[in-house]
N, CA and C atoms as an extended XYZ file, in Angstrom:
198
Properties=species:S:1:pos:R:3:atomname:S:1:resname:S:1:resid:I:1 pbc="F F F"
N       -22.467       -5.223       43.283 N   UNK     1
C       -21.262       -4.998       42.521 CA  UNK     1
C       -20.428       -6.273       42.414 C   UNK     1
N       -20.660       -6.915       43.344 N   UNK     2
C       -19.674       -8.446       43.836 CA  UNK     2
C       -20.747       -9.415       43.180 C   UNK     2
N       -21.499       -9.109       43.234 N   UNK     3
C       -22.228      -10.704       43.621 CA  UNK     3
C       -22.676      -11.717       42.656 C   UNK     3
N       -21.872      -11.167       41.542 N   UNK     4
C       -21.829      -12.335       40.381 CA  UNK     4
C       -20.532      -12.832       40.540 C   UNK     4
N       -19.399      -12.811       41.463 N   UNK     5
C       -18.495      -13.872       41.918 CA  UNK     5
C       -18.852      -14.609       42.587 C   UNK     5
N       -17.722      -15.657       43.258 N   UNK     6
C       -17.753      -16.356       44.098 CA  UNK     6
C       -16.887      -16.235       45.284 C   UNK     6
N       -17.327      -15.704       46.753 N   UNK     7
C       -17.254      -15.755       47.758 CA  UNK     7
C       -16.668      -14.196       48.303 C   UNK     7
N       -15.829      -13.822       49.467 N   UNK     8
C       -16.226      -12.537       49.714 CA  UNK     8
C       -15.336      -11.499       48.636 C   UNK     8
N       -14.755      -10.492       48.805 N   UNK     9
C       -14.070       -9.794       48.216 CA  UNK     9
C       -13.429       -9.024       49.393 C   UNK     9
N       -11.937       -8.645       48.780 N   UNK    10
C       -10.627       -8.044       49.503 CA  UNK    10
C        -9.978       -6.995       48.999 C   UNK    10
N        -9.907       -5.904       49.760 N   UNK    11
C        -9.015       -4.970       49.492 CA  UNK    11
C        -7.501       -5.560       48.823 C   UNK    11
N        -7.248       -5.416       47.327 N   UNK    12
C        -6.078       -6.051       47.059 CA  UNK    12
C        -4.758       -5.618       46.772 C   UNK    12
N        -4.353       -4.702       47.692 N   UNK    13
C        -3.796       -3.777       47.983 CA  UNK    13
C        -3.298       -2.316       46.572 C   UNK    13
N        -4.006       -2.490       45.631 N   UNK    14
C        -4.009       -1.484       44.596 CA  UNK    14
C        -4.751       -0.297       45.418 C   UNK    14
N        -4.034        0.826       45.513 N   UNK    15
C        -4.534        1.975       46.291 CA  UNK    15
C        -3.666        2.946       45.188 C   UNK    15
N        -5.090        4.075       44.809 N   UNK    16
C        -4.399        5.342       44.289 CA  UNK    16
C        -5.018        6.405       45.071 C   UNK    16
N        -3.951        7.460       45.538 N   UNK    17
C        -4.701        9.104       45.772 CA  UNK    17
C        -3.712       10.038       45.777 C   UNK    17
N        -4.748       11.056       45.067 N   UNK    18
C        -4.015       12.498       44.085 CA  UNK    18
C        -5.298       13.646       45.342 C   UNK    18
N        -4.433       14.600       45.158 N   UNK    19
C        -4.471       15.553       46.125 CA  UNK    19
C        -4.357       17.055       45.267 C   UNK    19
N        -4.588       16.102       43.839 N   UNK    20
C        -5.034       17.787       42.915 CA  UNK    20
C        -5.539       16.394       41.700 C   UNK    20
N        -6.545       17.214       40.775 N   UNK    21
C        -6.784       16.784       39.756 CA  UNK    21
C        -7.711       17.322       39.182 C   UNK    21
N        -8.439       17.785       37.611 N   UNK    22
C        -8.864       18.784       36.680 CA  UNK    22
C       -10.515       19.093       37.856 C   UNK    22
N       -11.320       17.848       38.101 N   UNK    23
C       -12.327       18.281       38.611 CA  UNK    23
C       -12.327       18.818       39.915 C   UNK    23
N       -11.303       19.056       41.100 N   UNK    24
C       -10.915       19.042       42.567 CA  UNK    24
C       -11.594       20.484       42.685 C   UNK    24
N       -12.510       20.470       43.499 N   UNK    25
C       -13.483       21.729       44.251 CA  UNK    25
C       -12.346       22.125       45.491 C   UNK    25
N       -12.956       23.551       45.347 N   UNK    26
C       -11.987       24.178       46.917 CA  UNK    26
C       -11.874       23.974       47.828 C   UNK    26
N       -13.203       22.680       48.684 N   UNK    27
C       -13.321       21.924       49.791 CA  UNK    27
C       -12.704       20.708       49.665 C   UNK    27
N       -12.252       19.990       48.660 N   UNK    28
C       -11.862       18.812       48.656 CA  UNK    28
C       -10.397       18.602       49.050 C   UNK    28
N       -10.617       17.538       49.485 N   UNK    29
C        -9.318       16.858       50.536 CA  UNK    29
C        -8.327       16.365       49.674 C   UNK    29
N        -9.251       14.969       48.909 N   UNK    30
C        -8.633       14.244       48.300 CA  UNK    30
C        -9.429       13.279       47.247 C   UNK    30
N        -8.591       12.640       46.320 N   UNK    31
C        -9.517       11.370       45.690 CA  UNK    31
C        -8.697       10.236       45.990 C   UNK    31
N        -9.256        9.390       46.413 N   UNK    32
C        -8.761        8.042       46.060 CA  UNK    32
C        -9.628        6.646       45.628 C   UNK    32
N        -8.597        5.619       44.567 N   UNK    33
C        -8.974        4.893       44.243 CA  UNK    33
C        -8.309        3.343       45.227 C   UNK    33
N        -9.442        2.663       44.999 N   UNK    34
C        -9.142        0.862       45.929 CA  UNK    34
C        -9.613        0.259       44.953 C   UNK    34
N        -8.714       -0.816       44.939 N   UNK    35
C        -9.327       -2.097       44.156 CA  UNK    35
C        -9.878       -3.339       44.692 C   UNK    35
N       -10.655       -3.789       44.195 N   UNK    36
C       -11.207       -5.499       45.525 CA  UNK    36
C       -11.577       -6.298       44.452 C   UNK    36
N       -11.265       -7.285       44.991 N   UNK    37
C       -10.592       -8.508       44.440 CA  UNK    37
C       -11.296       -9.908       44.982 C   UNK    37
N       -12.032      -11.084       44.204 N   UNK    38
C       -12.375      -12.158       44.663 CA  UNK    38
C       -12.108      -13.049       43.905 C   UNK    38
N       -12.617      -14.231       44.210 N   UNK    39
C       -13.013      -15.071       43.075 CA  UNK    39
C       -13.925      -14.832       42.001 C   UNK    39
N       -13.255      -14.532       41.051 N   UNK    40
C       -14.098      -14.011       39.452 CA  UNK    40
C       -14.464      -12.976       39.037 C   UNK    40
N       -14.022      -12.004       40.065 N   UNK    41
C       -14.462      -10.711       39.918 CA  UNK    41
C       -12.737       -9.928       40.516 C   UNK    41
N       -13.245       -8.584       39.676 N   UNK    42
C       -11.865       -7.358       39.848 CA  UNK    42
C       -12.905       -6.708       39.804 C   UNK    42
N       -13.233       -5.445       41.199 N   UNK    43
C       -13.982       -4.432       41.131 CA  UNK    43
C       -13.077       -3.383       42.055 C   UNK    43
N       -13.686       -2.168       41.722 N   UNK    44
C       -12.968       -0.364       42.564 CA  UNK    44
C       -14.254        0.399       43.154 C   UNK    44
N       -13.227        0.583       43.830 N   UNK    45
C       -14.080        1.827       44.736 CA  UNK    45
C       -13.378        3.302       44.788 C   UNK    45
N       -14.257        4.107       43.910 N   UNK    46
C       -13.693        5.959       44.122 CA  UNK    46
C       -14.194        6.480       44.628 C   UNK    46
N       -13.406        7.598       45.143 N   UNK    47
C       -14.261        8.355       46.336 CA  UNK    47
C       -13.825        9.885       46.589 C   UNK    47
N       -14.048       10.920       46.838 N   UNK    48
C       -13.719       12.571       46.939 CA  UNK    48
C       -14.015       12.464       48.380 C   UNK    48
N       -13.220       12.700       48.987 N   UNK    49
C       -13.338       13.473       50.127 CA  UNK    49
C       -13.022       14.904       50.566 C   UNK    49
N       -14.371       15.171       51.427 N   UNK    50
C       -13.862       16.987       51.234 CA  UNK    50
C       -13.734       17.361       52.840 C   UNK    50
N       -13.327       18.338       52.999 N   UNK    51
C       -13.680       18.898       54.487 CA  UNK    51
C       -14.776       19.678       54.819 C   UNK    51
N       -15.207       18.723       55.426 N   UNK    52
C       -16.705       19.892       55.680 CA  UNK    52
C       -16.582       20.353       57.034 C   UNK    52
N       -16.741       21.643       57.356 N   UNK    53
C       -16.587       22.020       58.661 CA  UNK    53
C       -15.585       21.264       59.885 C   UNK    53
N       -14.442       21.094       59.310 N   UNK    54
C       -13.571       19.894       60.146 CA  UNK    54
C       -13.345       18.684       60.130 C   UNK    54
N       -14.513       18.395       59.446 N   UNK    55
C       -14.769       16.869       59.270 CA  UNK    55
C       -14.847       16.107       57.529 C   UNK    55
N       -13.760       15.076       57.872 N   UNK    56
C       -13.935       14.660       56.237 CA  UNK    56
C       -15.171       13.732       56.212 C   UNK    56
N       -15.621       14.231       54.770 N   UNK    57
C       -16.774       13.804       54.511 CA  UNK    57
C       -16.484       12.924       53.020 C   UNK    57
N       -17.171       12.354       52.684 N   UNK    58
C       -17.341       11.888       51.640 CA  UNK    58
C       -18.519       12.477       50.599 C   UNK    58
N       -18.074       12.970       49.497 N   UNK    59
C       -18.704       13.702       48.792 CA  UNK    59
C       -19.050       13.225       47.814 C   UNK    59
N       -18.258       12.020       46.858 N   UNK    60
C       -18.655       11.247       45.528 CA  UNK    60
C       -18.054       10.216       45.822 C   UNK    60
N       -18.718        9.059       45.680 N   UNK    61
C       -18.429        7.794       45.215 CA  UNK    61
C       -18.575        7.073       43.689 C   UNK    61
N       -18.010        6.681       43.362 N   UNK    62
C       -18.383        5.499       42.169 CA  UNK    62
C       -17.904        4.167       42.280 C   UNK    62
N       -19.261        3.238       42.535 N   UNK    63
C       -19.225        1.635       42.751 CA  UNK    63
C       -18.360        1.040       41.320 C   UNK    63
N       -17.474        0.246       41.169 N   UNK    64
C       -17.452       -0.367       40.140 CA  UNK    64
C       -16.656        0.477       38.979 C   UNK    64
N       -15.435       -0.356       38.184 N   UNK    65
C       -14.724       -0.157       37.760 CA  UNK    65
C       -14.867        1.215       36.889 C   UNK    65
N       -14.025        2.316       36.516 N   UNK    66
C       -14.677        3.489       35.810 CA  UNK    66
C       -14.572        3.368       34.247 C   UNK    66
């Protein structure tokens, strides 16, 4: 996802999460979005987290900007 920049990549402090939204299943926790940031590159990371039996899990990801 990075590796047509140059050097590492950083959480750049762009953080979103919604705790309802049109697709949200009855197990789900939450969504949130991160942004990371390097030299030459702007990329995100999304993610659903649900509760599974007590434990948050991660249920969907998507690498790379939507």
């Amino acid at each position: 996802m990075t590796s047509y920049g140059d050097g590492p990549g950083a959480v750049d402090g762009h953080v979103e999460f919604m705790d309802d939204w049109p697709a949200r299943q009855s197990q789900d926790i939450g969504w949130a979005y991160v942004s990371i940031t390097g030299a030459g590159f702007i990329e995100a990371v999304t993610v659903v987290v649900v509760d599974e039996r007590g434990a948050a899990k991660i249920r969907e990801i998507e690498w790379g900007r939507p």
